[in-house]
PDB file of N, CA, C and O in Angstrom:
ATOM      1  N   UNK A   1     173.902 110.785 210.469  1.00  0.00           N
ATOM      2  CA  UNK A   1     173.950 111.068 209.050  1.00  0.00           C
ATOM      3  C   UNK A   1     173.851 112.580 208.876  1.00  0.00           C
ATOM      4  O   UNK A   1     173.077 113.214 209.593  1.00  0.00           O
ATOM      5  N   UNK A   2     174.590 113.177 207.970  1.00  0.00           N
ATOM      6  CA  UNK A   2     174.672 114.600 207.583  1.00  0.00           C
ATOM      7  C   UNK A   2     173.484 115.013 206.481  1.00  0.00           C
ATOM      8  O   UNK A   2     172.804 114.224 205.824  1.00  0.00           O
ATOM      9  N   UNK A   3     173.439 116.161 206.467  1.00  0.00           N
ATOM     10  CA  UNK A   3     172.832 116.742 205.503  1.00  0.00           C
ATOM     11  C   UNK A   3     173.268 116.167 203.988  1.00  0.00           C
ATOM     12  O   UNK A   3     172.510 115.507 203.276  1.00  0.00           O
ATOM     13  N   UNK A   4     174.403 116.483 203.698  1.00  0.00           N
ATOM     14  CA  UNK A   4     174.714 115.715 202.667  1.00  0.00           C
ATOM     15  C   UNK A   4     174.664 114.575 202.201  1.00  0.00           C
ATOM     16  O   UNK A   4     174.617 114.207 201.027  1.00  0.00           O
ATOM     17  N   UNK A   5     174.679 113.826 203.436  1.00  0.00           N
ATOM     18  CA  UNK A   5     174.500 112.193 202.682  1.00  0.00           C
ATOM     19  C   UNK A   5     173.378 112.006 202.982  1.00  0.00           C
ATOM     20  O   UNK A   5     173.054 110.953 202.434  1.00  0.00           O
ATOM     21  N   UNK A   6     172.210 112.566 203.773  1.00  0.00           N
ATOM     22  CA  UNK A   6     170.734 112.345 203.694  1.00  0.00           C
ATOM     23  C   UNK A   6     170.069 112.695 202.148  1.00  0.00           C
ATOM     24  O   UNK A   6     169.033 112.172 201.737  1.00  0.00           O
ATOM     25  N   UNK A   7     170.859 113.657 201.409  1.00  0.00           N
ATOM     26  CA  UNK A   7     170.393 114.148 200.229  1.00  0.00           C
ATOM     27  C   UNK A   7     171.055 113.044 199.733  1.00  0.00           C
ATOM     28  O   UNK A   7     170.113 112.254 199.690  1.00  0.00           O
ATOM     29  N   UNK A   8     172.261 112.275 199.223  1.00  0.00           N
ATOM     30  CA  UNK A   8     172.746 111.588 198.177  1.00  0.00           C
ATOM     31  C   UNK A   8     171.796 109.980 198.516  1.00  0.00           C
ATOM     32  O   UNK A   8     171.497 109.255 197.567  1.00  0.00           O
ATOM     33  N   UNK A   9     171.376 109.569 200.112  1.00  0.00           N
ATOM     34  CA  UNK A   9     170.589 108.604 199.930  1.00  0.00           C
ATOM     35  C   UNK A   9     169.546 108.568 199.111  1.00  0.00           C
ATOM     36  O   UNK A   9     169.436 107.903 198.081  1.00  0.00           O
ATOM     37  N   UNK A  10     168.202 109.856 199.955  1.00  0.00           N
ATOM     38  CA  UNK A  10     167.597 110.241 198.787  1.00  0.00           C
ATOM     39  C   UNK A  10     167.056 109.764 197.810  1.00  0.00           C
ATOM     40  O   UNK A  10     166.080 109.034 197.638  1.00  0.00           O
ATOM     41  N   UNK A  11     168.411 110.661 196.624  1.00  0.00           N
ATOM     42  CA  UNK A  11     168.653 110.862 195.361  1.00  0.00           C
ATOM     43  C   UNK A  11     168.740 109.186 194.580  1.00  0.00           C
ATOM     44  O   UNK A  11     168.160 108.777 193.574  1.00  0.00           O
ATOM     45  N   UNK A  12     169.831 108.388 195.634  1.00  0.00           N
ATOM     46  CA  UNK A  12     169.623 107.339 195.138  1.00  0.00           C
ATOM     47  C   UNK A  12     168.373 106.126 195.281  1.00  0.00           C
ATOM     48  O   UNK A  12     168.366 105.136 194.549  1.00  0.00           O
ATOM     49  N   UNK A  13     167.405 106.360 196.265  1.00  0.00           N
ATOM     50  CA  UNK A  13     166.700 105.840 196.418  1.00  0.00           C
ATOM     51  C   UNK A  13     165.361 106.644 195.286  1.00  0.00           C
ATOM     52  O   UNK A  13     164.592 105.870 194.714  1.00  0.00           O
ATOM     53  N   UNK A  14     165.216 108.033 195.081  1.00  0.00           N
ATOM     54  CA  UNK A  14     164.346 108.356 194.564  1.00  0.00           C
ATOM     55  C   UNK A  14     164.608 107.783 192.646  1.00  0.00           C
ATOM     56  O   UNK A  14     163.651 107.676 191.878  1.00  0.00           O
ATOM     57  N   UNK A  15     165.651 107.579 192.349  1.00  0.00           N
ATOM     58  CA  UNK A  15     165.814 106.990 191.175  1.00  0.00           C
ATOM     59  C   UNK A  15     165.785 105.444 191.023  1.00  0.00           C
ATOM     60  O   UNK A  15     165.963 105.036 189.875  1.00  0.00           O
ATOM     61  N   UNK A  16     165.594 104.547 191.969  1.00  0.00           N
ATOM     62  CA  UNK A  16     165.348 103.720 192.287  1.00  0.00           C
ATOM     63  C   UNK A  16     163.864 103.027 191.940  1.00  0.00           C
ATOM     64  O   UNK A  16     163.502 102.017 191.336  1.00  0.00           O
ATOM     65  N   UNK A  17     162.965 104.511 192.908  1.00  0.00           N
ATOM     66  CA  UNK A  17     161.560 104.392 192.470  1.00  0.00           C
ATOM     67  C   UNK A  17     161.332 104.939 191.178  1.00  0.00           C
ATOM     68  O   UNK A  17     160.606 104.250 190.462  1.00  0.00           O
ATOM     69  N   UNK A  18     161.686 105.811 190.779  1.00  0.00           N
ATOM     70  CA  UNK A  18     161.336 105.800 189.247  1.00  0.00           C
ATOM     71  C   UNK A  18     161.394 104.833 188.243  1.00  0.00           C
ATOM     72  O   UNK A  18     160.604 104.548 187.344  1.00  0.00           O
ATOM     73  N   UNK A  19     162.602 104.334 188.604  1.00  0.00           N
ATOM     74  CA  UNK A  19     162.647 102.930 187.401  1.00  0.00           C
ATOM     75  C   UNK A  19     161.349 101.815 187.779  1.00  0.00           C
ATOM     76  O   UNK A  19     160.854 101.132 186.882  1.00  0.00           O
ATOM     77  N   UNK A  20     160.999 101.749 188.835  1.00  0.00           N
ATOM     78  CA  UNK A  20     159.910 100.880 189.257  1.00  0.00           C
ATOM     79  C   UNK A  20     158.829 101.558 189.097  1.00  0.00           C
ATOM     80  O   UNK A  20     158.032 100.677 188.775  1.00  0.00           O
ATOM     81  N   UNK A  21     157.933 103.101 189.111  1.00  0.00           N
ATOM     82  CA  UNK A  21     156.918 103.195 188.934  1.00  0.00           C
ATOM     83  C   UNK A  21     157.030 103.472 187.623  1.00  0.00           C
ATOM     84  O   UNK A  21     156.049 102.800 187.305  1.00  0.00           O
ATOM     85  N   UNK A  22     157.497 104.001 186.368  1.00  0.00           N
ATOM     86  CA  UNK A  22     157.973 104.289 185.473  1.00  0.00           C
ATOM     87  C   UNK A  22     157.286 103.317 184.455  1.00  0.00           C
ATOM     88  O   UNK A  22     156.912 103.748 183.365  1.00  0.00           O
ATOM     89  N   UNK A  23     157.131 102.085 184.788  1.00  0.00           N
ATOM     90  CA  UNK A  23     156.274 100.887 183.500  1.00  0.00           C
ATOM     91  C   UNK A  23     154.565 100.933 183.739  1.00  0.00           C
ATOM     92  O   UNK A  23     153.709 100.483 182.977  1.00  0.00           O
ATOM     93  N   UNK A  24     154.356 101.666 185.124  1.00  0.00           N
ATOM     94  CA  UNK A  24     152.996 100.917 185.704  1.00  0.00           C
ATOM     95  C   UNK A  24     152.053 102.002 184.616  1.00  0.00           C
ATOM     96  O   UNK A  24     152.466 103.141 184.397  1.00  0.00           O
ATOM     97  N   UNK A  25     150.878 101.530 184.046  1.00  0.00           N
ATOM     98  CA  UNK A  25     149.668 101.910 183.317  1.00  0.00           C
ATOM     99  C   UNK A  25     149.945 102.092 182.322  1.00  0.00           C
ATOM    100  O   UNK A  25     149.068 102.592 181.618  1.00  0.00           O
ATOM    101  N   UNK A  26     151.433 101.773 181.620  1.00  0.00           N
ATOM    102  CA  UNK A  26     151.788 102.135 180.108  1.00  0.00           C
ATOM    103  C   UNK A  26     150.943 101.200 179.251  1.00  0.00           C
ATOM    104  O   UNK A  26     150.852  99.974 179.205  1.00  0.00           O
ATOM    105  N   UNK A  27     150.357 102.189 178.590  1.00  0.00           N
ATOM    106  CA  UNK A  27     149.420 101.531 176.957  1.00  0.00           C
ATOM    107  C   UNK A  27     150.325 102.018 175.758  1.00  0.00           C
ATOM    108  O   UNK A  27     150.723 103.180 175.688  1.00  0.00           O
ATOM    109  N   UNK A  28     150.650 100.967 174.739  1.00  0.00           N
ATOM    110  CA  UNK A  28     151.098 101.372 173.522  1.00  0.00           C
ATOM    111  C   UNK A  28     150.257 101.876 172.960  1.00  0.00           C
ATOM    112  O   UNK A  28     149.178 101.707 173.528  1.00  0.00           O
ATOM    113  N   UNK A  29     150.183 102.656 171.746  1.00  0.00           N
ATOM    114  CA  UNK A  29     149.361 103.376 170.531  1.00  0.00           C
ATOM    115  C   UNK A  29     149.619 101.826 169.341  1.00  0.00           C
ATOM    116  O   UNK A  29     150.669 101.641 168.726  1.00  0.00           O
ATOM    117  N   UNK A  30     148.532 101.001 169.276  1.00  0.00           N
ATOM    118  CA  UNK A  30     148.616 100.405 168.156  1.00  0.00           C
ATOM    119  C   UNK A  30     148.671 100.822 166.804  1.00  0.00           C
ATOM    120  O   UNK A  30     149.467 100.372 165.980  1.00  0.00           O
ATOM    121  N   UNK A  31     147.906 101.595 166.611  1.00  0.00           N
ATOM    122  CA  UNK A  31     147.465 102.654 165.828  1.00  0.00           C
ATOM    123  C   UNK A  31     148.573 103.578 165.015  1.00  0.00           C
ATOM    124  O   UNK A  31     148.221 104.251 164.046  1.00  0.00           O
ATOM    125  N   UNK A  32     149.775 103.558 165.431  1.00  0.00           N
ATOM    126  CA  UNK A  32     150.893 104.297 165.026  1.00  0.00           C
ATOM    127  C   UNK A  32     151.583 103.278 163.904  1.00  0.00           C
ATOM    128  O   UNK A  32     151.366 102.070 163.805  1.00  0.00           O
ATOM    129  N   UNK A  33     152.232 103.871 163.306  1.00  0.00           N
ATOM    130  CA  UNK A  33     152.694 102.885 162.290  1.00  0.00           C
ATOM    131  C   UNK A  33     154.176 103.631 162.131  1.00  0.00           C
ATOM    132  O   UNK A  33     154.475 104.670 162.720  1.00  0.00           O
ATOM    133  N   UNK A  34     155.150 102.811 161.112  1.00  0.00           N
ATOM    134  CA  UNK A  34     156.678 103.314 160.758  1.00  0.00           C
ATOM    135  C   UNK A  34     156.437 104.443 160.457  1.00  0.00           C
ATOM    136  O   UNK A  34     156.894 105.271 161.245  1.00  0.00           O
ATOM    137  N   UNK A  35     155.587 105.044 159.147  1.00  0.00           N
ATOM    138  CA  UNK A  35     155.396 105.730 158.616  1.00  0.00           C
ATOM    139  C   UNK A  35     155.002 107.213 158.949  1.00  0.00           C
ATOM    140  O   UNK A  35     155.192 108.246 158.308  1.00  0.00           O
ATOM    141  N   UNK A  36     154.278 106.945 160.377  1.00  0.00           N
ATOM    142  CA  UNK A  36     154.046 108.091 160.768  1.00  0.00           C
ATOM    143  C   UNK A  36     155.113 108.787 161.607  1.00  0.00           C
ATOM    144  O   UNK A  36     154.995 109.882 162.155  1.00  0.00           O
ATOM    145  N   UNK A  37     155.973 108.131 161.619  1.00  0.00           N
ATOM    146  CA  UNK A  37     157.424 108.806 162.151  1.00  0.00           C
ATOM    147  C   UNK A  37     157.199 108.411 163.918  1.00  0.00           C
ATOM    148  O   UNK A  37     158.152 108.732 164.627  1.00  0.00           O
ATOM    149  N   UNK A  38     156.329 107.928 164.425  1.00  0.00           N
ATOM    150  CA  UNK A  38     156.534 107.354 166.213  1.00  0.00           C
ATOM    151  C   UNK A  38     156.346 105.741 166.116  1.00  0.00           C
ATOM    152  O   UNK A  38     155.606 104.895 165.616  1.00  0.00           O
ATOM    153  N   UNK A  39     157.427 105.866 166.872  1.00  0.00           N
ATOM    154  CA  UNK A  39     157.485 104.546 167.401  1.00  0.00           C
ATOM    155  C   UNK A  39     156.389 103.680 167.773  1.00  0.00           C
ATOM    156  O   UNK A  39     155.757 104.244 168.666  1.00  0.00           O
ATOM    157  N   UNK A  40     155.967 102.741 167.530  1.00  0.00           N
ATOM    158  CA  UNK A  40     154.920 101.789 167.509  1.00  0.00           C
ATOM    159  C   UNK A  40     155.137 101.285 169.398  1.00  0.00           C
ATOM    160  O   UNK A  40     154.148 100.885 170.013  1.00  0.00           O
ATOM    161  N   UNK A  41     156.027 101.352 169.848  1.00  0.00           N
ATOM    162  CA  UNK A  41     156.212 100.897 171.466  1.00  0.00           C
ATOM    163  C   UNK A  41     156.066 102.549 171.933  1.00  0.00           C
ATOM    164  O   UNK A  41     156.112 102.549 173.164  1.00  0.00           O
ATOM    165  N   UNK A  42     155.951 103.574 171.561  1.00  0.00           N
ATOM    166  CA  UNK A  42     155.739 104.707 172.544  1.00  0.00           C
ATOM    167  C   UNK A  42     154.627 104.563 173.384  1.00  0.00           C
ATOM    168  O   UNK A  42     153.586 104.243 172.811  1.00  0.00           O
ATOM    169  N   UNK A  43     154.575 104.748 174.820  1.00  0.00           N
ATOM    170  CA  UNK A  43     153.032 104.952 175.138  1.00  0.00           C
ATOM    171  C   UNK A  43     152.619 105.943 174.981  1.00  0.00           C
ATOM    172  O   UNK A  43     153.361 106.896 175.219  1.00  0.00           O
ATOM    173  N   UNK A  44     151.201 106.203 174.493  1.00  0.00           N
ATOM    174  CA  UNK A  44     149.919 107.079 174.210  1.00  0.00           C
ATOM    175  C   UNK A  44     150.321 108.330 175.297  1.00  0.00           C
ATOM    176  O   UNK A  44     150.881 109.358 174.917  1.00  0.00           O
ATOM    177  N   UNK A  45     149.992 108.106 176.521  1.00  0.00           N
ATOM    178  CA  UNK A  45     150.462 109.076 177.483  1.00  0.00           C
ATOM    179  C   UNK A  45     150.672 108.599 178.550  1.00  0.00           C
ATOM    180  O   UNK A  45     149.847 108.006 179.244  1.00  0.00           O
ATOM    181  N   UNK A  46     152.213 108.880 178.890  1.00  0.00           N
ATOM    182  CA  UNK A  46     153.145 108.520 179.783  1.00  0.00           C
ATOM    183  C   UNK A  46     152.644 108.215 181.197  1.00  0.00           C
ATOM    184  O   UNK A  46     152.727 107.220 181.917  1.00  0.00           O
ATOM    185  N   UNK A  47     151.842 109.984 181.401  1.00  0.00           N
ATOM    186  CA  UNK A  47     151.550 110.504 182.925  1.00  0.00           C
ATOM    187  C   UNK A  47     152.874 110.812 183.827  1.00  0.00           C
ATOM    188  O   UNK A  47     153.010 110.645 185.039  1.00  0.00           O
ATOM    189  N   UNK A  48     154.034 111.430 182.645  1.00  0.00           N
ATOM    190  CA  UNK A  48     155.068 111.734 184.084  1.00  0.00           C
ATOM    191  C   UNK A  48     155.035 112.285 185.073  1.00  0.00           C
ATOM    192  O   UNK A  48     155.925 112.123 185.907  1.00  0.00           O
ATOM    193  N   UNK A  49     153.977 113.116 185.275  1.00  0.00           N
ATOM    194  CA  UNK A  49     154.338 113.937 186.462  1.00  0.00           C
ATOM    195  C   UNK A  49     153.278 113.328 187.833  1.00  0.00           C
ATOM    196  O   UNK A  49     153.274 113.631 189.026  1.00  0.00           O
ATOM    197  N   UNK A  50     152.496 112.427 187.094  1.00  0.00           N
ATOM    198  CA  UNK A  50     151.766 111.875 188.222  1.00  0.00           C
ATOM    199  C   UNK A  50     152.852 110.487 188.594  1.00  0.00           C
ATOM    200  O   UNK A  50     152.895 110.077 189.754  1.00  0.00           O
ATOM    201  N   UNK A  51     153.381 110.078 187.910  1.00  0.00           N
ATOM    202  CA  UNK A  51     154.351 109.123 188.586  1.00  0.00           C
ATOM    203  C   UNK A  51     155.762 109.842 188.860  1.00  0.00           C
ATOM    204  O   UNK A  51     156.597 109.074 189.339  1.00  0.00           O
ATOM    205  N   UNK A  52     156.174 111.100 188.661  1.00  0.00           N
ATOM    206  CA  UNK A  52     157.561 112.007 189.470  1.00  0.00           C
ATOM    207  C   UNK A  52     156.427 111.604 190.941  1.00  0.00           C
ATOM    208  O   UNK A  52     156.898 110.925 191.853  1.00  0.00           O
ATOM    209  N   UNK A  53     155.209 112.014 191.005  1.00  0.00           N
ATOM    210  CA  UNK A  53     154.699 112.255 192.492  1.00  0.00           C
ATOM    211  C   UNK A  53     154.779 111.471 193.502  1.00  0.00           C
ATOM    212  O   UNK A  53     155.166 111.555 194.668  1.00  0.00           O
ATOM    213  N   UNK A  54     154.165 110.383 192.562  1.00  0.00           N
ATOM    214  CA  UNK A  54     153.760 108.644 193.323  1.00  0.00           C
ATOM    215  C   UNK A  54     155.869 108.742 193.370  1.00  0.00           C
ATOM    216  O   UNK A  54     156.002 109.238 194.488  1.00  0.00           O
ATOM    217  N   UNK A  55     156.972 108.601 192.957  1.00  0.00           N
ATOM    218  CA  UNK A  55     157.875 108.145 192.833  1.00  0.00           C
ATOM    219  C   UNK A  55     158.341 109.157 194.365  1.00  0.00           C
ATOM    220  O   UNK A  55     158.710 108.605 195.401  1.00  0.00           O
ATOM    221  N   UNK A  56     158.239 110.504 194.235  1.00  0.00           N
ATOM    222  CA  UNK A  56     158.832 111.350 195.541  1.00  0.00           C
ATOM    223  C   UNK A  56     158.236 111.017 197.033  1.00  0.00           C
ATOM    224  O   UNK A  56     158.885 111.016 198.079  1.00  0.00           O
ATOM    225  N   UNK A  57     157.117 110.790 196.905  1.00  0.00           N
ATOM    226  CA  UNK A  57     156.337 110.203 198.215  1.00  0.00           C
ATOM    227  C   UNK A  57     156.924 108.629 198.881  1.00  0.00           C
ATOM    228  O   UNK A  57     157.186 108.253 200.023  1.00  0.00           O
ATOM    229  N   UNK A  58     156.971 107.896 197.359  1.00  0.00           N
ATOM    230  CA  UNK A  58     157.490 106.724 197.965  1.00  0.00           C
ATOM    231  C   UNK A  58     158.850 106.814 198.426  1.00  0.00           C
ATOM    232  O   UNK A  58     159.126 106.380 199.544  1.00  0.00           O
ATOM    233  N   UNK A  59     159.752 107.341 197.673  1.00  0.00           N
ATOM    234  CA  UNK A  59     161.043 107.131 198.271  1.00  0.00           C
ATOM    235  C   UNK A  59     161.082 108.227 199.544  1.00  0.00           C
ATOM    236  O   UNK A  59     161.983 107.921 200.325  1.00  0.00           O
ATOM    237  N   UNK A  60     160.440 109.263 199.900  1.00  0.00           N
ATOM    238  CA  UNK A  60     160.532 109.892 201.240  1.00  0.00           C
ATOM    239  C   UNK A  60     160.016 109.097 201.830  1.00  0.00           C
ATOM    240  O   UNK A  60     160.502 109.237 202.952  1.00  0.00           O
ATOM    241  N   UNK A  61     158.995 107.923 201.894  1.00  0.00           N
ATOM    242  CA  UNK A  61     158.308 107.179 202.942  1.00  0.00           C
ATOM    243  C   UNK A  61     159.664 105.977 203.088  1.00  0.00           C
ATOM    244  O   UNK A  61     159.887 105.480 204.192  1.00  0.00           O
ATOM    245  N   UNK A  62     160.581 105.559 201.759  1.00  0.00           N
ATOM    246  CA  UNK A  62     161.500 104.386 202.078  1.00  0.00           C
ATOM    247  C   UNK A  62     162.519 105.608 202.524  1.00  0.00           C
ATOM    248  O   UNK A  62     163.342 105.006 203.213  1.00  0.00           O
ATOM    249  N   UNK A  63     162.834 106.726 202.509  1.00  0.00           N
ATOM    250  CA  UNK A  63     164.097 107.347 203.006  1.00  0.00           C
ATOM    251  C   UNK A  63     163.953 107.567 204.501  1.00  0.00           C
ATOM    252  O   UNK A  63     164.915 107.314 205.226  1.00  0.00           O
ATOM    253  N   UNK A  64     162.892 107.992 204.976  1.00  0.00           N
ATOM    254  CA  UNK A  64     162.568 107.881 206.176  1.00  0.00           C
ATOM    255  C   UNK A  64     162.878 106.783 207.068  1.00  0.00           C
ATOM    256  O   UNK A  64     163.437 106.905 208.157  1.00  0.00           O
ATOM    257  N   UNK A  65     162.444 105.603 206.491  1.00  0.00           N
ATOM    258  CA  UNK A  65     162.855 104.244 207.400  1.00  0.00           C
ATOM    259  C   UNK A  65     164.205 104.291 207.327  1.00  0.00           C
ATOM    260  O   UNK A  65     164.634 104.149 208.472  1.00  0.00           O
ATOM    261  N   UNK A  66     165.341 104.457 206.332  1.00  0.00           N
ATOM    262  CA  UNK A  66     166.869 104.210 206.400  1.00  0.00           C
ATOM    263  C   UNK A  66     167.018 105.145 207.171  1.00  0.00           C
ATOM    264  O   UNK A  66     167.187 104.906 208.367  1.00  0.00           O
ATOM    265  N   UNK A  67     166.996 106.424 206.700  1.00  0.00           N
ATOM    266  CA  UNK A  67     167.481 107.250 207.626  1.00  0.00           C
ATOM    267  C   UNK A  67     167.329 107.030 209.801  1.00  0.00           C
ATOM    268  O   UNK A  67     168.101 107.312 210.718  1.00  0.00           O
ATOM    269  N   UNK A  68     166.079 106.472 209.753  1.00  0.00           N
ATOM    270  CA  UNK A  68     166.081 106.354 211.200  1.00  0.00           C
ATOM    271  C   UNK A  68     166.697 105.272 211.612  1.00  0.00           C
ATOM    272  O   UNK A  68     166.999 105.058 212.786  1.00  0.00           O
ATOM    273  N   UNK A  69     167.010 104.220 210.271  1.00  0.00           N
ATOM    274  CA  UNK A  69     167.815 102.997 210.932  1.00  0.00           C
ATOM    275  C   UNK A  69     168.997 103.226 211.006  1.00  0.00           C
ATOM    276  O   UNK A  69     169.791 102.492 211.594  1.00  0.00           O
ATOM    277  N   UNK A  70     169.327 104.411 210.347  1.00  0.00           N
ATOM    278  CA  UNK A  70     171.074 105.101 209.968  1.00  0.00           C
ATOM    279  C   UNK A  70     171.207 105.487 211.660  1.00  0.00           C
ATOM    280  O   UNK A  70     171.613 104.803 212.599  1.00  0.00           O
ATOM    281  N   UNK A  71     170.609 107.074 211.593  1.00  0.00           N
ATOM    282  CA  UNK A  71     170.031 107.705 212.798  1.00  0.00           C
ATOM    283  C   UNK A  71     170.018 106.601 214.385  1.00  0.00           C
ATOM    284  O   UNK A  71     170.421 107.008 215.474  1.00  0.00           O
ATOM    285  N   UNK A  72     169.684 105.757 214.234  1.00  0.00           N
ATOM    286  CA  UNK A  72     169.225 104.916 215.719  1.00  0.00           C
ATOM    287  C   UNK A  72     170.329 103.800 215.678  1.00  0.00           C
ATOM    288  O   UNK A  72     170.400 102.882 216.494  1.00  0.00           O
ATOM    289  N   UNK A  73     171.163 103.995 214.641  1.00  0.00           N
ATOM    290  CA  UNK A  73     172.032 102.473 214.654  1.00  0.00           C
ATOM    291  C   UNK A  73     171.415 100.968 214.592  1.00  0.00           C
ATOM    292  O   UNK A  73     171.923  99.919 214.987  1.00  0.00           O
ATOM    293  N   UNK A  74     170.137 101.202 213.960  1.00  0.00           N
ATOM    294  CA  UNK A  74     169.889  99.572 214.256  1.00  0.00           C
ATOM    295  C   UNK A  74     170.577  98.854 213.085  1.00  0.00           C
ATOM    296  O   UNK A  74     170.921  97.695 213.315  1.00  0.00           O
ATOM    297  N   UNK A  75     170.755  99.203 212.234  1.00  0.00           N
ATOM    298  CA  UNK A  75     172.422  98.289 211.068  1.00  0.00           C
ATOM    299  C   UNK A  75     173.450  99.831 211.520  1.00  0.00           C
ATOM    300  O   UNK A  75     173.275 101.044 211.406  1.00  0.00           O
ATOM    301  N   UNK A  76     174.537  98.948 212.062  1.00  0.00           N
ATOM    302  CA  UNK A  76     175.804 100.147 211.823  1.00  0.00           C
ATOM    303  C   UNK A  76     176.688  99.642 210.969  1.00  0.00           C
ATOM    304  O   UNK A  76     177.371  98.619 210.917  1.00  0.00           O
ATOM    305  N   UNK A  77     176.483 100.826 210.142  1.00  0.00           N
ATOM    306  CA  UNK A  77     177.134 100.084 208.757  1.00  0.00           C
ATOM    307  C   UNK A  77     178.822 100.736 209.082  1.00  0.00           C
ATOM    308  O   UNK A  77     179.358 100.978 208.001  1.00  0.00           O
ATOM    309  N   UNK A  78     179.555 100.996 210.035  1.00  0.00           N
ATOM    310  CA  UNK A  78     180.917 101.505 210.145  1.00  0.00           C
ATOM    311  C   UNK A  78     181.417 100.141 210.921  1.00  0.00           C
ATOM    312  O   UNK A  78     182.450  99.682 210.434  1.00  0.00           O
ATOM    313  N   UNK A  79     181.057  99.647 211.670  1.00  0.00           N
ATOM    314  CA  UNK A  79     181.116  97.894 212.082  1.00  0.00           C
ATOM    315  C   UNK A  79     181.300  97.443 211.099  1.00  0.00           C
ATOM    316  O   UNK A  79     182.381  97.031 210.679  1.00  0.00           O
ATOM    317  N   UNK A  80     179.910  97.442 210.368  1.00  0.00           N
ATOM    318  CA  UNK A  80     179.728  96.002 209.321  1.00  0.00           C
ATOM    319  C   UNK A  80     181.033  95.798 208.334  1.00  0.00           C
ATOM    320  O   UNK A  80     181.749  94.825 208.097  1.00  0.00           O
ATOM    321  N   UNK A  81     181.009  97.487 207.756  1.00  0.00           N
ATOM    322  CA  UNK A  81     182.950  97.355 206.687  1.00  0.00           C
ATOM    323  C   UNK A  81     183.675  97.200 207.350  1.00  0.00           C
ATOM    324  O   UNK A  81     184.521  96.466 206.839  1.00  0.00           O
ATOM    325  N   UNK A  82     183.975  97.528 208.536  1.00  0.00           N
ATOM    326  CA  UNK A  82     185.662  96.912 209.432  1.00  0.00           C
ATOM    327  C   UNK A  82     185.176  95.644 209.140  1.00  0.00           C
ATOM    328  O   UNK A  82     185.683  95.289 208.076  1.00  0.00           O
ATOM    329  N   UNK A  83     184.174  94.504 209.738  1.00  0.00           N
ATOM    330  CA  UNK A  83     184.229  93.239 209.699  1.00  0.00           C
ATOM    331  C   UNK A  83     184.418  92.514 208.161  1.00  0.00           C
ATOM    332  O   UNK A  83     184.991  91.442 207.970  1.00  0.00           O
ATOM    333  N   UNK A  84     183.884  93.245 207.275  1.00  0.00           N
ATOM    334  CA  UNK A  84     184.138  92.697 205.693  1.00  0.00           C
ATOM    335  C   UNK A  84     185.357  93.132 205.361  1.00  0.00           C
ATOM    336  O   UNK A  84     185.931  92.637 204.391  1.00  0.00           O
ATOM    337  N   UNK A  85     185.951  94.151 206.137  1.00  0.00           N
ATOM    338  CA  UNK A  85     187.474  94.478 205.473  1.00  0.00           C
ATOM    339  C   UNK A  85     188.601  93.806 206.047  1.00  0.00           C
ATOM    340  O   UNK A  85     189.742  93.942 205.605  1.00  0.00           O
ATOM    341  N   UNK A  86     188.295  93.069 207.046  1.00  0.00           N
ATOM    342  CA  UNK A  86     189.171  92.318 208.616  1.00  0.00           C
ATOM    343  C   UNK A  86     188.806  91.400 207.549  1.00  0.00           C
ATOM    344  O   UNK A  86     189.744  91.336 206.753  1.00  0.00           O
ATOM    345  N   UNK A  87     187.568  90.466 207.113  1.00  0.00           N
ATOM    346  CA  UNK A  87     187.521  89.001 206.501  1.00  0.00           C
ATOM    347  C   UNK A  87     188.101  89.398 204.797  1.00  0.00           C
ATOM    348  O   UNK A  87     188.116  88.412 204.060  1.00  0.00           O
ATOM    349  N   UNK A  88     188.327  90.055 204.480  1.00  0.00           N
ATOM    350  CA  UNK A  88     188.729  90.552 203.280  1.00  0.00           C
ATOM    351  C   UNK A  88     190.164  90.208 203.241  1.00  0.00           C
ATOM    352  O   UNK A  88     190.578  89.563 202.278  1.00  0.00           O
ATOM    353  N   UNK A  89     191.022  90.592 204.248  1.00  0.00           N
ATOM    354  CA  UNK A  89     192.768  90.526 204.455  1.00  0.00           C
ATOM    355  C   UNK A  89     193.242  89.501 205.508  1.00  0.00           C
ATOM    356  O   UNK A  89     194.250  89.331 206.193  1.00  0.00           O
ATOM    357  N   UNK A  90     192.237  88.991 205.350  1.00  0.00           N
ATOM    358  CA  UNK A  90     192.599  87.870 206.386  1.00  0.00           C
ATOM    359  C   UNK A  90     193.848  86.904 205.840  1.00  0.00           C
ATOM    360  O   UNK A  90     194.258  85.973 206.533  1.00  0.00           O
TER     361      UNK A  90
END
């Protein structure tokens, strides 16, 4: 695997974890109403940057495992599409 596609895995794995840590400890503001101009579903406080953290750690700890399974060939994924593209035109 190249430099480049180690970054685009990554990228796609680190947005991955965001959508998943992204809900955890959210409290609504009951307390908010129409009137006060916020949304009654906003949470109180988000904590983005403590879940950007928790989100970069995790996906370097899941990028790490692909990459060495990329790296060591234990799935070779240049096999696997010839065989889905051979049963594809069959």
């Amino acid at each position: 695997m190249d430099w480049f596609s180690g970054i685009v895995v990554f990228v796609l794995i680190w947005w991955s974890c965001l959508f998943t840590v992204l809900p955890w400890g959210v409290r609504h503001n009951a307390e908010t109403s129409a009137e006060s101009g916020h949304c009654t579903g906003a949470p109180v406080n988000p904590n983005l940057k403590k879940k950007f953290i928790i989100t970069t750690i995790m996906a370097f700890v899941i990028w790490c495992v692909v990459a060495t399974m990329i790296v060591f060939d234990v799935v070779d994924f240049y096999d696997l599409s010839v065989k889905m593209f051979a049963e594809d035109y069959k």
